[in-house]
VMD Tcl script that draws the C-alpha trace (Angstrom):
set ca {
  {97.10 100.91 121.21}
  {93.57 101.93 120.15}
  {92.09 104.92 119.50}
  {88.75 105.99 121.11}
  {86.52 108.76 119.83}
  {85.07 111.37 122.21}
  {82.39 113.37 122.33}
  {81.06 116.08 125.19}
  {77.56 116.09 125.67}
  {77.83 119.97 127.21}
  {79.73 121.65 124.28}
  {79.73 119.29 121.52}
  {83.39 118.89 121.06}
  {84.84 115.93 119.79}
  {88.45 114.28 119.68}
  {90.86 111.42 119.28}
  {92.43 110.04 121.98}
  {95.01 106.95 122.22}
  {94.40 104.93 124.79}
  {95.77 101.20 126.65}
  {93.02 98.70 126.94}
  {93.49 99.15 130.62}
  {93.51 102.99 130.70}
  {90.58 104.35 132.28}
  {87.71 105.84 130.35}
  {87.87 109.74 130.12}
  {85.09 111.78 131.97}
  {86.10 115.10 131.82}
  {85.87 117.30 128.91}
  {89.37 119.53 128.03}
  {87.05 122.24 126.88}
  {84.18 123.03 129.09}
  {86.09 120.89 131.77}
  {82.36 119.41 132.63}
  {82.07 115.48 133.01}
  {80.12 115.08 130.41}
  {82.57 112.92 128.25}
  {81.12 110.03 126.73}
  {83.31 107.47 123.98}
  {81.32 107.18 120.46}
  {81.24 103.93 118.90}
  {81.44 103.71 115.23}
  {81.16 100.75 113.20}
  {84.26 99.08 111.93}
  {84.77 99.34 108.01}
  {86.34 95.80 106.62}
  {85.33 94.61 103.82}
  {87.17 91.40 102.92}
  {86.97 91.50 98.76}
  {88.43 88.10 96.89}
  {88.19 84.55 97.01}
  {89.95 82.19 100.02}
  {87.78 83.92 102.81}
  {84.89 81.24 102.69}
  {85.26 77.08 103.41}
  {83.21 77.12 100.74}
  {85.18 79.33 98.03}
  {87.15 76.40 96.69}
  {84.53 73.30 96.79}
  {82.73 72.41 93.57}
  {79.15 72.49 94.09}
  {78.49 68.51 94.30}
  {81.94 68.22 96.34}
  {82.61 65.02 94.19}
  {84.53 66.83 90.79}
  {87.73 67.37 91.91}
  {87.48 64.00 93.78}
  {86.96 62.41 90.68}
  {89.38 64.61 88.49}
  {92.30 63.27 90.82}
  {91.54 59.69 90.29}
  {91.20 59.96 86.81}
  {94.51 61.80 86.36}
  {96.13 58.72 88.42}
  {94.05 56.36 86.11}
  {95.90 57.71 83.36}
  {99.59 57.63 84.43}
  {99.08 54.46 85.18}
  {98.01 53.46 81.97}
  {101.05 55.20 79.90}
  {103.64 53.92 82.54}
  {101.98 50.35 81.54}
  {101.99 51.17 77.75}
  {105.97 52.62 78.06}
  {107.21 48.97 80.06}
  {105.03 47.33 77.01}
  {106.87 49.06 74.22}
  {110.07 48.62 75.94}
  {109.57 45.06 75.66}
}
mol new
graphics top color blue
foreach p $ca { graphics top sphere $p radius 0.5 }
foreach p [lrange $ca 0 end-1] q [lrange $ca 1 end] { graphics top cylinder $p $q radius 0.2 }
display resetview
């Protein structure tokens, strides 16, 4: 459940409260008992730190190197399996 922030515009005071999404909205202040409630809206602190949040964190910057580093690591298996059936010969 979330927690809203409350603040009376009469006295000033201002509290916590845990709430359902389908709760209704308090009005009434537990202080001055006016309804002068209102909810306070803070901005949200996250602050994602690292790499993996991005599509682009793991591409190289012409897109082509690791391409091009996977066929040239299958280029050379091939070419020692062929050079191990040759020597076996």
């Amino acid at each position: 459940m979330p927690i809203y922030t409350y603040r009376c515009d009469n006295c000033g005071v201002q509290f916590e409260k845990t709430q359902k999404f389908s709760d209704p909205p308090l009005t009434r202040c537990p202080e001055c008992n006016k309804k002068s409630l209102r909810k306070v809206y803070t901005p949200v602190g996250i602050v994602f730190k690292g790499s993996g949040f991005y599509a682009t964190d793991h591409r190289s910057p012409s897109g082509q190197t690791s391409r091009s580093g996977s066929k040239e690591k299958s280029g050379e298996e091939k070419s020692t399996s062929s050079s191990a059936s040759e020597s076996k010969d």
